[in-house]
N, C-alpha and C positions, 0 to 999 in steps of 0.2 A: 504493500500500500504506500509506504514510505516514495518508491520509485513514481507509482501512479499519480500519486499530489507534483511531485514536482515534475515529471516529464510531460502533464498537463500544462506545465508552465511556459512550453516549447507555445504552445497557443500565441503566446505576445511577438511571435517574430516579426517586424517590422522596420523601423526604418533607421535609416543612414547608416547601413553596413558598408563596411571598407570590402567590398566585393570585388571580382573582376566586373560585374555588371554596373558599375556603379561609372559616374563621365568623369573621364581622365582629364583632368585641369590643363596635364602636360600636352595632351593632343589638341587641345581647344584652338582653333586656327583664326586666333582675332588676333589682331595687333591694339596695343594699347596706345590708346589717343594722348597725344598730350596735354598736361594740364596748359591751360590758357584763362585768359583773363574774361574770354566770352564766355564761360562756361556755366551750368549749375547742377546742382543736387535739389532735387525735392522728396519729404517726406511725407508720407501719412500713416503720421501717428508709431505705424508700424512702421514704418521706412517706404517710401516709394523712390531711393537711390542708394549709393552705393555706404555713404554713411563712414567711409575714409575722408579724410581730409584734403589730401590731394585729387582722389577720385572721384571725390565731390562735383571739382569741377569740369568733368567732362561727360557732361551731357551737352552733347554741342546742337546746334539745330539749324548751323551755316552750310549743312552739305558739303563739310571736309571731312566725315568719318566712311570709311572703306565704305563700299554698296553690296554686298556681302556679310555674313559673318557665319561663320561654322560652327554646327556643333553636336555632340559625339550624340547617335544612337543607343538603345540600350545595350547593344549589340556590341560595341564599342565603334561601328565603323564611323566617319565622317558624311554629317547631312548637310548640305548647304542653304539655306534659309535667306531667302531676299530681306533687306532691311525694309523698314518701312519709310515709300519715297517723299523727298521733300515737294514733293507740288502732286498735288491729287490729281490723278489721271480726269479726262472730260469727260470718258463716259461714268466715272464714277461720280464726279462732281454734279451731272445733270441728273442723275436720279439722287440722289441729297437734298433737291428741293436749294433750297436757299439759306443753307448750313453750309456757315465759312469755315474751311476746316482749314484755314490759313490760321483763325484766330487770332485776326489784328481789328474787327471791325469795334472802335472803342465806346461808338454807341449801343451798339447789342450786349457789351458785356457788363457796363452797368447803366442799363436801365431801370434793375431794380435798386440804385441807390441815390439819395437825396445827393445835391451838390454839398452839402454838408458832411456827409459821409464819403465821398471820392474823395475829398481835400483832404479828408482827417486819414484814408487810406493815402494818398500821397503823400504822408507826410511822414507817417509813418516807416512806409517803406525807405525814407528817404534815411530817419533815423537808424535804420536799421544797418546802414552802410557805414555807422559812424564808429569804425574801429573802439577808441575807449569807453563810448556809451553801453557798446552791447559787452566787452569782455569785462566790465565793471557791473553791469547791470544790475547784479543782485545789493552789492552794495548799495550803487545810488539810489535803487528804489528805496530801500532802508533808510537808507537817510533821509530821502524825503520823506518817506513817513511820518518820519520824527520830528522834521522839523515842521511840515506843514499840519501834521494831524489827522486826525482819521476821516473826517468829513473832507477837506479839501486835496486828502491824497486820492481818495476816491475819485471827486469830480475830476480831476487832473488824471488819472489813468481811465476814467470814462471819455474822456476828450481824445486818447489817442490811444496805448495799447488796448488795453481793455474791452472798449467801445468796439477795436476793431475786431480782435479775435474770440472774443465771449461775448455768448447770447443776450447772458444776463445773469442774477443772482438765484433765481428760482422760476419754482414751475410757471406760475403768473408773468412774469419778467420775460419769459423766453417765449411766450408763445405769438408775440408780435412777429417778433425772428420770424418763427418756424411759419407762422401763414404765410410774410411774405414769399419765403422761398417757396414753397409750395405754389404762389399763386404766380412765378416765373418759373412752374415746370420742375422744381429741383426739393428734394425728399430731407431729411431730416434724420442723422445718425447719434444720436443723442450719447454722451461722455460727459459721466459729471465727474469734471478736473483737478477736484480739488484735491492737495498733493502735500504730503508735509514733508517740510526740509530738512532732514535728518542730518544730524551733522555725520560728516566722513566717519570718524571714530565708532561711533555707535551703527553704524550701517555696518562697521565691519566686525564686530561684535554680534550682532544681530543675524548676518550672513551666515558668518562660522556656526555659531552656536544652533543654528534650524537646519543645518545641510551636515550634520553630521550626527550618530545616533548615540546614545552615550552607551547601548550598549555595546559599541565596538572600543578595544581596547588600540591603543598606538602602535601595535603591532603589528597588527592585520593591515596587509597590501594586497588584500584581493579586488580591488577596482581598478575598469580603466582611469588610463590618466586623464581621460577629455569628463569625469563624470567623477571626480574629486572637487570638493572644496577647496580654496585656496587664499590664503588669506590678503596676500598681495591682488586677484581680482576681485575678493568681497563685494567691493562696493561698486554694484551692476549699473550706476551710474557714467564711471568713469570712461572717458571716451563714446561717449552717446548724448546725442544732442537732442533726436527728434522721438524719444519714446519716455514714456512713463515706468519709472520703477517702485514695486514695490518690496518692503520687508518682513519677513515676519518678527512680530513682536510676541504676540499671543493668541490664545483663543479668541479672548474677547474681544481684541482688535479686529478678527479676521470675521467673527456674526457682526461687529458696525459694518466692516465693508460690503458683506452680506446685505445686509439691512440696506446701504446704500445704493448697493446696484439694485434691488428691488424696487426701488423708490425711483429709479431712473427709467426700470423698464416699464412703470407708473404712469411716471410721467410722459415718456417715450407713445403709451395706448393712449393715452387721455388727451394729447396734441396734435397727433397723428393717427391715419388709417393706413398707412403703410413703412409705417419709420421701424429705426433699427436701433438700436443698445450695447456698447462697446462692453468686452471684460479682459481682465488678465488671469489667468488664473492663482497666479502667485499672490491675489490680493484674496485667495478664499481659503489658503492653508500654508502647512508647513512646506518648504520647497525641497526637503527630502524626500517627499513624494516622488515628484515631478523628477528628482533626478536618478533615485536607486528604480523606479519605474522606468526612464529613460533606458537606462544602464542593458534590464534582464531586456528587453523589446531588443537593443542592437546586436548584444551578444547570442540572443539565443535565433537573431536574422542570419548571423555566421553560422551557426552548426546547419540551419536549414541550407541555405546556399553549397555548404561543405559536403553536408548528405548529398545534394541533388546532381551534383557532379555534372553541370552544366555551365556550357556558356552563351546562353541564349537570353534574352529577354529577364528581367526578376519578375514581371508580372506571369512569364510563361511556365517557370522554374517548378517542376510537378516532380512528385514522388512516388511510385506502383505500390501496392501494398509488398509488392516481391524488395522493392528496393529497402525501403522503409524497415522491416526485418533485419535484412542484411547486414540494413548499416547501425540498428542497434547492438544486435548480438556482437556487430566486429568491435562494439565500442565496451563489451561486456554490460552494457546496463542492466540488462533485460532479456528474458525465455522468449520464443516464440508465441506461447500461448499469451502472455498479457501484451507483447505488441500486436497482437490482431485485434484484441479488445482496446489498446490505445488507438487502432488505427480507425475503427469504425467510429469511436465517439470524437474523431477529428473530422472524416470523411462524411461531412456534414451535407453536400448535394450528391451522394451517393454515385459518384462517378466512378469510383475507383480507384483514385486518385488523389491524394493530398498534398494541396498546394498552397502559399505563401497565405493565399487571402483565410482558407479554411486553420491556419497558424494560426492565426491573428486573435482566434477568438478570445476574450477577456477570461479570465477564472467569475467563477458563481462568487457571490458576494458573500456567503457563508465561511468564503477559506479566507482563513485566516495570510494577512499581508506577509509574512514569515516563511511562509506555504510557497507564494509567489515570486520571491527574492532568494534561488536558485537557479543557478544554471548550468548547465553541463559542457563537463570540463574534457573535451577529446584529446588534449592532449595527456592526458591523466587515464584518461580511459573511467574516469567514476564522476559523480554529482559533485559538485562543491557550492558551499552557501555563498552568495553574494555579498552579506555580513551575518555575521552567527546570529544576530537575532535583534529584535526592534523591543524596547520597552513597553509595557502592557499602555501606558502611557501616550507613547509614542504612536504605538497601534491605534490604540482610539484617537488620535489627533488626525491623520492619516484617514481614517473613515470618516469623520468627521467633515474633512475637504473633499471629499465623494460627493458627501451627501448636500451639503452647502450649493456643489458644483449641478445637481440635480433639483435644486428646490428654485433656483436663478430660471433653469430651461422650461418647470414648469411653468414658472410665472411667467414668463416669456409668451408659452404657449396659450396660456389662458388669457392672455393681454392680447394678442393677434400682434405679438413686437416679436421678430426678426434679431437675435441675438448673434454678434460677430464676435467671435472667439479670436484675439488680437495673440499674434506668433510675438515669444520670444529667442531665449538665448539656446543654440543650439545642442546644450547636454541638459536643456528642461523638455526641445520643441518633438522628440519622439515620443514623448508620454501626453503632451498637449493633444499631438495629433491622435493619438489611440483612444484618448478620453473625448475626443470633438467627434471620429467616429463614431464613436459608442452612442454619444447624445445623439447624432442622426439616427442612427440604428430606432434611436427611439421613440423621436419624435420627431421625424421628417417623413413621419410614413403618407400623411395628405397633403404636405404643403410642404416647405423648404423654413424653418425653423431657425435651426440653426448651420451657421457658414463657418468654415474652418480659415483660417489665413494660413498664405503660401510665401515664402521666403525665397526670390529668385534669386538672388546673392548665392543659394545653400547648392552645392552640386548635384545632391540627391534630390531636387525640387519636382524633377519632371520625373524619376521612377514613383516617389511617395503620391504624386498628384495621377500617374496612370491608374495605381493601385487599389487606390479610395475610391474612384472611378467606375473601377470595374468592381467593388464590391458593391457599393451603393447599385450597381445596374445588376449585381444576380441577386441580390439581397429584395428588391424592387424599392429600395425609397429614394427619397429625393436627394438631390448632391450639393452644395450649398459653399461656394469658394468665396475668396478675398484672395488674388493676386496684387504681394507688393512685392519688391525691389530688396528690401531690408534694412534697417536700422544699426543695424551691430557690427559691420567688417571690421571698423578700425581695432576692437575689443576684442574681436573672436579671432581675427588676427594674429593680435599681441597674447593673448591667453596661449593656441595653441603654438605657434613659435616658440615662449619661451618656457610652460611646462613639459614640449615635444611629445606634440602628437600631430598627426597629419591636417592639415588648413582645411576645415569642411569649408568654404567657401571659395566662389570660382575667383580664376586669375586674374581679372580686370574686371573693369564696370561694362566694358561691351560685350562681353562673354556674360554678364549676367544679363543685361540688354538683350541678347541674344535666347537665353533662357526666358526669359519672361515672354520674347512674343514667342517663341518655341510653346510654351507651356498653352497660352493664349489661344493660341491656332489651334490646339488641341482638343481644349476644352470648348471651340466655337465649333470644330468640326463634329466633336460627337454630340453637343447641344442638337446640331444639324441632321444625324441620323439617328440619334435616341431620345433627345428629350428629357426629360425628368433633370437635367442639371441648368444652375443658376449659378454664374459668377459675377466677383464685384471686378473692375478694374477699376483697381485702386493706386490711381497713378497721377501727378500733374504732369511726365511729360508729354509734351503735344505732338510726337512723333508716335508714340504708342498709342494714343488716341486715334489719330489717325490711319495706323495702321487698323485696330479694333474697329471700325465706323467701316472700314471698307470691307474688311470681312465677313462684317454682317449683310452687307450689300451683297455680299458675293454667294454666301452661301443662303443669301434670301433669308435672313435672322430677322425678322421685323421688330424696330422701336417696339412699338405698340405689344408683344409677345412679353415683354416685361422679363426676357430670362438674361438679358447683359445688362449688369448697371456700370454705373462710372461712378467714382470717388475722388470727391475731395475737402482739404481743410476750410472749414469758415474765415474768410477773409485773406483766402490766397487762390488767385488761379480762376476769377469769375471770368475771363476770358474765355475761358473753357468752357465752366458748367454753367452759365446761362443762356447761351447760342446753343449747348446742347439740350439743354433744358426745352428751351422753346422751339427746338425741333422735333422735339416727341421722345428723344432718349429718356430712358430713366438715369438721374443724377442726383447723386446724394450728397451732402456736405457734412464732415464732421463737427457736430456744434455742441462745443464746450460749452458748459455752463459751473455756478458756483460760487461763493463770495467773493470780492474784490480780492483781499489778501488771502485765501486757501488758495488761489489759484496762481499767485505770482511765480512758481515752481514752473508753470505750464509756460506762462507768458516769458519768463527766462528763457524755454526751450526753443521757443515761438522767431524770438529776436536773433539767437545763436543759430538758427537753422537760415533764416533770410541774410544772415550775413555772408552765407557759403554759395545763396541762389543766383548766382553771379546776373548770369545769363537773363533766367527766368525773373527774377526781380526788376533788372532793367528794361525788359521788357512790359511789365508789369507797368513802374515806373512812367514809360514811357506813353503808353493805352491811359493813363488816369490821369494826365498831362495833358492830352489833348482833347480829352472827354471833357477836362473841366475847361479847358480854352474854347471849346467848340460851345460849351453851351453859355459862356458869356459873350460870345461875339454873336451868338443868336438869340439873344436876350432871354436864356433859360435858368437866371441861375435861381429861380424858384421851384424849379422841375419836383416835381411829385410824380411818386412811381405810379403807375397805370399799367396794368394788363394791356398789354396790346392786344 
């Protein structure tokens, strides 16, 4: 029985194994662009760029990057992938109707905003370029606090950051926001941002002491190195500009945040008929979860890949019952007799056959988390624990963030709000993704619920995104994405370099570029022959947009079919999403909300992210410069927003 509880555990094989099937960073055939002074990075939230500093700035959109970009099959061979072109073809631009997919027309992108609001958006952006403003920022908001006081620091961050990137303070406050955007075509992703600024010290204190179990002794080196604590990257802050972190502190901490997003997904029904609700997971439990959970999913992807003695596809990667035998017994685990009874309570669609997706299944909620954190050890030839054992304590903490993670999706689903489950750091984002399945599993069976986010930065992006894929289509429910770019290179980086483990992230920004509309294309083609899946493109660049807009064209995806959305930040990028808005796309905008000061945390990240948007800001810049010149030279500058 002993063997049966833990080679049940082989169920969790999933993602980012170092396989041969996995894409070779070193074949990837982009050449890296260089950084320039026209260049930018945009985030959302999750990252919609590459999130290095230098790579930041090479999203270029002058038609100096290669017109090509390769990139490896599962297969390992090389696919060559057209970039998407800088001028919209004519026959695609004439069925568009009268959507600029140039994205310079400065009146269509704010229409919905008062001459009031464009100025306080120019002025901004303009501050945002002020070298010691932004890299002091938290300081001098601080001071100004202090000196001006709590009422007149408000008005004064209502006038200019505030105003522009937050909805408002609360429910009542933000629902002006949200009709507007709705009533130019564009949807409502509701983040309430409020973020406490933990000092460095106590972040790394806080880190350690939740990622690590007390009952493992200093001894024990049975983990990988990408899925250790470490006390120099603790604080998941550092080096990351455009994402939210959270700590854990405690229980009680983790039912407020609970309580919070509940409150959000509330607010989210009660403002909207089709809006959405951000989370992180790490805001609903310990993050020893998410990582000894990580851990058994990649090691126990290696013994399946190992058994199947294949190099074809990972989504193809099948096992015979003859095989599956074979390769126990040569491992010693197990008799014949109880691998035929392990093989049928795996061989879940009775084929014959067990493969990657029929691994995957979760343990019953009954076994105990202990049970679960085992993996088998081939080169040993016998089972070894992953850490000897969790605190009864701990255990209950641990189910606890289960359960918290399961009362969110119902509330969700009982509210008719659309929950985006937000990717993080890459030795948390294998257990994200097993736990965001699981929630479809179980509640996207009539509608699409909940959306997982997709890390194109990550190399594994397009096997983990085939996979979900094809379970959610034999499983019959619905598929439910968020394609970004990612948030973390410069950190995940400098993490695996210098604890020495191999870079899960691709070589440059146009190899992830290149993954993103790879992934894209994928998920638009089988939208186009199966149906049942919905993705976000969550992205401000406007090369990706346009590639997306044409594909649907192409493969006859209709606006109105409501299964592609587009994402973006509140008060960045309406160039974008309100010409798409008022062309029938579905567009959604991330809209923070929150007190003035709980959110200063957000608005810091806000300023440090626009000072990298080289490109994109001055372009931005430049559209809200001429909007507001155009409408005083033709006597508008009392313009009120109207539906057109």
């Amino acid at each position: 029985m002993a063997n049966h509880f833990v080679y049940r555990n082989l169920l969790f094989a999933r993602y980012s194994c170092r396989s041969s099937q996995r894409i070779n960073p070193s074949k990837v055939c982009c050449s890296r662009l260089k950084t320039t002074s026209a260049a930018t990075k945009i985030s959302l939230e999750n990252g919609d760029g590459p999130g290095n500093s230098a790579e930041r700035a090479q999203e270029v959109t002058n038609n100096n990057s290669p017109s090509h970009a390769s990139v490896l099959g599962l297969d390992g061979t090389a696919n060559t992938m057209e970039s998407p072109p800088a001028s919209v073809s004519g026959d695609i631009r004439a069925g568009l109707g009268r959507l600029d997919l140039v994205f310079g027309d400065c009146k269509e992108a704010y229409r919905s905003k008062t001459t009031v609001e464009v100025a306080r958006a120019f002025l901004v952006f303009k501050l945002c370029q002020l070298n010691f403003l932004v890299t002091h920022n938290k300081e001098i908001m601080k001071f100004s606090r202090k000196i001006l006081g709590k009422r007149l620091f408000e008005l004064a961050m209502d006038a200019t950051f505030y105003g522009h990137f937050v909805a408002g303070r609360d429910q009542a406050s933000i629902k002006p926001t949200i009709d507007r955007l709705a009533q130019f075509g564009v949807g409502s992703i509701l983040d309430y941002s409020v973020e406490e600024d933990m000092p460095h010290s106590e972040a790394v204190e806080a880190e350690m002491e939740s990622c690590v179990s007390h009952a493992e002794t200093e001894k024990e080196e049975t983990h990988l190195k990408q899925f250790k604590a470490y006390r120099e990257f603790a604080d998941r802050r550092t080096d990351v500009e455009s994402a939210r972190t959270y700590f854990y502190e405690d229980e009680e901490k983790c039912d407020d945040n609970l309580k919070t997003l509940l409150d959000c997904v509330d607010v989210a029904g009660a403002t909207s008929s089709d809006g959405f609700a951000a989370v992180k997971f790490t805001a609903l439990g310990r993050p020893q979860m998410l990582l000894n959970l990580s851990e058994v999913l990649v090691r126990t992807r290696h013994v399946f890949v190992q058994m199947a003695h294949a190099n074809s596809a990972l989504i193809d990667l099948q096992l015979t019952k003859e095989q599956f035998q074979s390769e126990l017994e040569a491992l010693g685990l197990t008799s014949r007799d109880d691998t035929n009874e392990w093989f049928t309570w795996m061989d879940f669609d009775k084929d014959g056959r067990i493969d990657l997706l029929d691994w995957d299944r979760l343990m019953e909620p009954e076994i105990k988390l202990t049970k679960i954190f085992k993996v088998p050890q081939i080169q040993r030839g016998h089972l070894e624990p992953l850490q000897l054992s969790l605190t009864e304590e701990e255990e209950s903490q641990m189910k606890r963030m289960l359960s918290r993670i399961n009362t969110l999706a119902k509330r969700a689903r009982d509210k008719g709000v659309r929950l985006m489950i937000d990717a993080e750091q890459s030795y948390f984002q294998p257990a994200i993704n097993r736990l965001a399945m699981e929630l479809m599993r179980k509640f996207n069976k009539e509608r699409p619920i909940i959306f997982n986010t997709y890390q194109c930065y990550l190399k594994q992006t397009f096997n983990n995104l085939n996979i979900d894929i094809e379970l959610a289509h034999r499983e019959g429910f619905h598929f439910g994405a968020k394609l970004v770019r990612g948030a973390y290179m410069d950190q995940e980086r400098k993490r695996a370099k210098e604890i020495g483990y191999e870079d899960p992230i691709n070589p440059d920004y146009e190899a992830t570029s290149a993954m993103y509309h790879r992934c894209l294309d994928f998920v638009l083609q089988t939208i186009q022959s199966r149906g049942k899946v919905n993705i976000m493109v969550a992205s401000h660049n406007e090369k990706t947009i346009r590639f997306a807009v044409e594909r649907m064209e192409e493969l006859n995806i209709k606006p109105e079919d409501r299964l592609v959305y587009f994402g973006q930040l509140l008060g960045m990028c309406d160039q974008v999403s309100f010409p798409l808005g008022q062309g029938g796309y579905a567009v959604y905008k991330y809209v923070p909300y929150g007190p003035v000061e709980d959110v200063l945390p957000y608005l810091s990240r806000r300023a440090l992210e626009n000072r990298g948007m080289l490109k994109g800001v001055k372009k931005e810049r430049r559209l809200l410069w001429q909007e507001l010149t155009r409408r005083i030279r033709h006597g508008q500058v009392l313009y009120s927003p109207t539906h057109a």
